[in-house]
N, C-alpha and C positions, 0 to 999 in steps of 0.2 A: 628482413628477408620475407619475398609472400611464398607463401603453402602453396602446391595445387594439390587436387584429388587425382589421381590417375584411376581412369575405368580402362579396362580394356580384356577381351578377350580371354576367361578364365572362370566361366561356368561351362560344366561340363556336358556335353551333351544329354538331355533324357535326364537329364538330373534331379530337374524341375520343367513344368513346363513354361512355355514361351511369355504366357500371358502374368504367371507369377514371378517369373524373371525381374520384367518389365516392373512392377508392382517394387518386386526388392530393391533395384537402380533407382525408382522413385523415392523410396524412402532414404537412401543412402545419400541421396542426392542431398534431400533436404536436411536429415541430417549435419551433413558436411558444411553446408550453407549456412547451420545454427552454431555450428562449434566452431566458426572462424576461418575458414578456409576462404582461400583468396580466387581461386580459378577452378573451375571443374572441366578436366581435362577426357577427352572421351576417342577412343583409337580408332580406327580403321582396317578392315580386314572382310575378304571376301572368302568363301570356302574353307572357315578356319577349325575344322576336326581336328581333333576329339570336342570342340569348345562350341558351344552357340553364342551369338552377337549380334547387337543390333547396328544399323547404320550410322553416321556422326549426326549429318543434316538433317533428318526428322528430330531428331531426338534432343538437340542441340535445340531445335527452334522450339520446341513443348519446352524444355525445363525454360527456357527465355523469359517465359511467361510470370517466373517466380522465381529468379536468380539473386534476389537480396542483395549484397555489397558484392557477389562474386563475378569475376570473369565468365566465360565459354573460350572452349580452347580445342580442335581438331587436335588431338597428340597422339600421334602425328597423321596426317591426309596422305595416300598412297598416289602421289600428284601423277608419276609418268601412267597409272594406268587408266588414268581418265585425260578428257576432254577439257583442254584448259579455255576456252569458251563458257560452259559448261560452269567450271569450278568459280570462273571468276562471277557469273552473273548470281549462285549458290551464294558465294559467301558477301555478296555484296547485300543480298536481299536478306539471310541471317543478321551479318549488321545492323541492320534497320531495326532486323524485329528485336533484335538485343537492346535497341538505342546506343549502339557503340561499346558494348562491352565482348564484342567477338575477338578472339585473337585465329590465326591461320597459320598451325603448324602444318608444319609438310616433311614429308619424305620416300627414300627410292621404293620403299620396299625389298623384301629377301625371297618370298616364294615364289617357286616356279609355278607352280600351279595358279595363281595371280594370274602372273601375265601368260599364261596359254590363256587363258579363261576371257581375256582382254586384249588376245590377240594382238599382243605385243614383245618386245626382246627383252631379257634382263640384260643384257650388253648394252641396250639402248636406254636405260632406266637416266640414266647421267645426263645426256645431251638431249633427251623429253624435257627433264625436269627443267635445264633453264634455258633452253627455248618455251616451254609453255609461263613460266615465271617470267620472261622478259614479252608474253604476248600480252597474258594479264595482266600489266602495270600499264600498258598502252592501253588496254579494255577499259579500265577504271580511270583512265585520264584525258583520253586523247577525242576528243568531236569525230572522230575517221578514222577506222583502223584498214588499211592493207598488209599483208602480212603473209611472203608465201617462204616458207622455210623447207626445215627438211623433213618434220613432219606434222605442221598442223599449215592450214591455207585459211585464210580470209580475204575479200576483196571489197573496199570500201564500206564495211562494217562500221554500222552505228551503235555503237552497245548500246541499253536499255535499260542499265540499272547500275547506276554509282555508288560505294561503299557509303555508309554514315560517316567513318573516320576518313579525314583527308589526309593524303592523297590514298591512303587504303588502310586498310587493319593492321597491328603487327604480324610481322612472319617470321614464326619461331624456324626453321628450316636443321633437320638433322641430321647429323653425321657419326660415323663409325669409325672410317678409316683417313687417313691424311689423304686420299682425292677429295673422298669429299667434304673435307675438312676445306680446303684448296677451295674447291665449289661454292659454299656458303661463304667464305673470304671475297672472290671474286663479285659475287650479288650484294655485297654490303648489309645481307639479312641476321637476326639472331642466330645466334648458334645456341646448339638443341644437340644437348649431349646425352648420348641414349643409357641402357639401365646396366650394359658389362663393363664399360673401361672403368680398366684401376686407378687411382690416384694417379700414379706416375704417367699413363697415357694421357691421363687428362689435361695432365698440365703441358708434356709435348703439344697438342694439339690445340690448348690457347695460345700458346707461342704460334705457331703454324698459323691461326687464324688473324690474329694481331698482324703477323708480318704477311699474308695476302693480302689484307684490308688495307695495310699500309700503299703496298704495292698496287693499289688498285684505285689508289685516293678515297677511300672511304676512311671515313672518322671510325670508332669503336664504338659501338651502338649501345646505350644504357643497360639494357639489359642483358644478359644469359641467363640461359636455361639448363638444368639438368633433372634426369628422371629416375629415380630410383627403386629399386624394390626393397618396403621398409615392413618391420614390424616391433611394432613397440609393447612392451609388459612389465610387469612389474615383480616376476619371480620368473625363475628358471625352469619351472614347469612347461608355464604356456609358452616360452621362446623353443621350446624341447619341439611343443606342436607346430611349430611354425616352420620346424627346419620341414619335416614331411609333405609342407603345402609349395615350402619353395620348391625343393627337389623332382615333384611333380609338372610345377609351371617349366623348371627348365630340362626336364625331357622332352617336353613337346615341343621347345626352343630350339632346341637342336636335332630334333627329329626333323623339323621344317627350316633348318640354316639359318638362325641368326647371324651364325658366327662368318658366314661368307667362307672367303681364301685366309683372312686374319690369324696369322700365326697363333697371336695372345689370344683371340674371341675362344677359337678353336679350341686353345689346353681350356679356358675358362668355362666354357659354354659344355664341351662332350666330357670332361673331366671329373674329376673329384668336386664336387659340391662345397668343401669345407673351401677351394681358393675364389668361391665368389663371397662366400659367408665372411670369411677374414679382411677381404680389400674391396668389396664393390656394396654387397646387400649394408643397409642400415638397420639393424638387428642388435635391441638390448634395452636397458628399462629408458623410462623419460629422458634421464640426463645423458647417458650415454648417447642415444640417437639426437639429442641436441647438441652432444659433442662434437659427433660426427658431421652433421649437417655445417655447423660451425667451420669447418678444415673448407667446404666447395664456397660459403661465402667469403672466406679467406682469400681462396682464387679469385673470386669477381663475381661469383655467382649472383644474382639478383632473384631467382625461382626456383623454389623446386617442387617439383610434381611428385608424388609419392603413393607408392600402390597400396591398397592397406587390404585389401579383401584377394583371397587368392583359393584354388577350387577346394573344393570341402569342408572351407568355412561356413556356416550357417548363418542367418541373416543377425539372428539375437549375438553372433562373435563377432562379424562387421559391425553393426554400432556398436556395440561397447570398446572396438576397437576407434572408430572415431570418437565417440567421447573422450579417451582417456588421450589421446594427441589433441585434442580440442582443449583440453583442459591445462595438460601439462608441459606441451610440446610446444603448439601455435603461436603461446604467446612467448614465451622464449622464443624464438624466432622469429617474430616478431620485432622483437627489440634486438637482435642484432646488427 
């Protein structure tokens, strides 16, 4: 099974500043890249207070430069609030400079404030995404694109820049709830199972996926993907500190709607902490957390991405936190 690193949005604003931020991500990076990780996955988000963030596509094409055996990964690309013209000539020129180690996750997005800021609908987020996904597959293939839909127009477009991987990169593509579950079925893309559903949804919703893809004549695509939020120790002290760092990342989760209309996201996400800790976080020493990971490669899993730094950690507790999965975890998993 390969590892990823999940970075994403979870230094607190004025915490540190920008420039040692950046410095911390750099070493975390390389870090990750030493201790056996397979992918370094890096989020996407605009306006995201209380937290500061940097962008995927600068920062994706700098670490390029020194990515050792690892992937690059968008986990996930906020696709409806951009310009899929735009996105597709970004990740095609990324590929390059990776030399073909880019993957292109995507998905809808949940904050309002996103799409006012982008001058777009969250009702519209669904029928963007695979209209703009069915215009960038003809961008990276097609000598001619014309293409006037419902809301993006080209006329006689010559793209200008073709992915290194052919016919394009993988696209992890993720979903929440059974539409768009339905959605990434119908496009024949990876499914990219995000960081709340409990076991039991998950497995509804490979079923779901399996019989859209069926229904759509696509084959099952080697891979899946899932994201979690993990933390590994080796006494019950420092797992004691960890509940306080998750409990903070998912207040601001649901202060800003992960959970959507989702009956389950909803008790899980605004609710008592202890029903993510019990069925969704990976939370507990080496073995445990390779137990656990072990049950989604059981489903089919092929990835998983996994959060290890969360706000109030300190940089000297992020590596020693990668080290200790680098050492104990990786390669168990590894060899499953």
């Amino acid at each position: 099974m390969r590892v990823g690193y999940q970075v994403g949005h979870v230094v607190q604003r004025d915490s540190i500043g920008h420039q040692q931020q950046w410095q911390n991500h750099l070493e975390q990076f390389r870090a990750s890249r030493d201790a056996g990780f397979d992918i370094y996955c890096w989020g996407h988000h605009y306006l995201i207070d209380p937290f500061q963030h940097f962008q995927p596509w600068p920062v994706l094409a700098r670490l390029a430069a020194e990515p050792g055996n690892m992937k690059l990964a968008t986990s996930v690309l906020l696709l409806p609030l951009l310009n899929p013209v735009d996105v597709a000539e970004q990740a095609a020129t990324l590929d390059h400079i990776a030399e073909g180690r880019f993957i292109l996750g995507i998905g809808l997005g949940y904050r309002t404030e996103e799409f006012e800021a982008f001058g777009t609908k969250m009702s519209e987020r669904g029928a963007r995404c695979t209209e703009a996904l069915s215009l960038m597959r003809r961008l990276w293939s097609d000598d001619e694109v014309t293409h006037h839909g419902r809301f993006y127009n080209v006329t006689g477009a010559r793209p200008t820049a073709r992915p290194y991987q052919q016919p394009h990169p993988k696209i992890w593509q993720a979903a929440m709830s059974d539409p768009a579950v339905r959605r990434v079925g119908r496009s024949g893309d990876i499914f990219y199972v995000g960081p709340a559903q409990s076991n039991a949804t998950i497995r509804h919703q490979i079923s779901l996926y399996h019989q859209t893809l069926e229904e759509n004549g696509h084959d099952v695509p080697e891979d899946m993907v899932i994201v979690r939020e993990f933390f590994c120790a080796p006494n019950r002290a420092a797992l004691d500190r960890a509940r306080g760092n998750l409990a903070r990342k998912y207040e601001v989760y649901a202060q800003h709607g992960l959970h959507g209309t989702d009956a389950e996201l909803t008790r899980k996400v605004t609710g008592d902490l202890e029903t993510l800790m019990d069925d969704t976080f990976l939370v507990g020493s080496p073995e445990q957390c390779v137990e656990q990971i072990a049950v989604y490669h059981e489903m089919g899993f092929t990835d998983v991405a996994i959060r290890l730094f969360y706000p109030e950690m300190s940089q000297a507790e992020a590596l020693e936190h990668i080290d200790l999965v680098g050492r104990e975890v990786i390669p168990a998993l590894h060899a499953l």
